[in-house]
N, C-alpha and C positions, 0 to 999 in steps of 0.2 A: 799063404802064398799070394793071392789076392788083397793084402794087404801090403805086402812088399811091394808090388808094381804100382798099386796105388801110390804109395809111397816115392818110389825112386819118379815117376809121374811125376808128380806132383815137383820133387827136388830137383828134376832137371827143367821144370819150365819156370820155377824159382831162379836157378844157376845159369838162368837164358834170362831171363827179363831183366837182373843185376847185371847182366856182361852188357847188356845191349845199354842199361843205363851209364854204365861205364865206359864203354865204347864212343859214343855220340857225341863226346868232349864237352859234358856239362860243365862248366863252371862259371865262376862268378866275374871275370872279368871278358870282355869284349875282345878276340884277335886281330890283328891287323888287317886282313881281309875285312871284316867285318866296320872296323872304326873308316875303313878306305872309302866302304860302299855308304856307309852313315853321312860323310865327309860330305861325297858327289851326289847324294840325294839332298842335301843339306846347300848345298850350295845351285844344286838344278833349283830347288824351291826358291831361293833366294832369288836366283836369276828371274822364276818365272812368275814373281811377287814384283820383280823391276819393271818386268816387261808388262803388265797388267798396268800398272801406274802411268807408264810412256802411253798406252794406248788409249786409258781413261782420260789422261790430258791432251791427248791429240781431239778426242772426241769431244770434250769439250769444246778446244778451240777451233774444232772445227761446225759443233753446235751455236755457237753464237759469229759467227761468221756466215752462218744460216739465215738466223735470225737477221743480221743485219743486211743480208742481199735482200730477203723481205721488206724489212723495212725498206729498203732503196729503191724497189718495187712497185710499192703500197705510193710512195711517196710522187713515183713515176706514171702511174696510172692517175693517180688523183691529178695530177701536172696536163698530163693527154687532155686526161676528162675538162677540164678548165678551161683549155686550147679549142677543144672543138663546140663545146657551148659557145665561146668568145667567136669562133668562125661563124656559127650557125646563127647567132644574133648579126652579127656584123652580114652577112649575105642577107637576111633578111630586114637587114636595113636597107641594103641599096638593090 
């Protein structure tokens, strides 16, 4: 008797684990739901691979636009600097 209930046990969580495998719509090809949402993530990546690159070349151009307000800076002080040496000589001439 204890071997029958083991038994049928045992073949009804067999005859559940094969329906639930069957159930679940294993197969080998992708459905259209699924090919839809592959699509839009496939394409959000895309997009947001584009928008990386707009922002890497913004940053760029706007790093050496940097760069060269410095340099026009650098360039601009040393000019000052030259100016007021040439006053301080010059007052100290007369």
């Amino acid at each position: 008797m204890l071997k029958i209930k083991k038994l049928i046990g045992v073949s009804l969580v067999a005859v559940f684990s094969l329906s639930l495998l069957t159930a679940s719509g294993c197969s080998r090809h992708p459905n259209e739901d699924q090919i839809r949402m592959m699509e839009e993530a496939r394409s959000a990546c895309l997009a947001s691979e584009q928008k990386l690159n707009e922002v890497q070349n913004q940053r760029a151009d706007l790093e050496s636009k940097l760069q060269a307000k410095k340099a026009e800076l650098e360039k601009a002080m040393k000019e000052k600097a030259n100016v007021e040496q040439g006053l301080a000589n010059w007052n100290s001439e007369n």
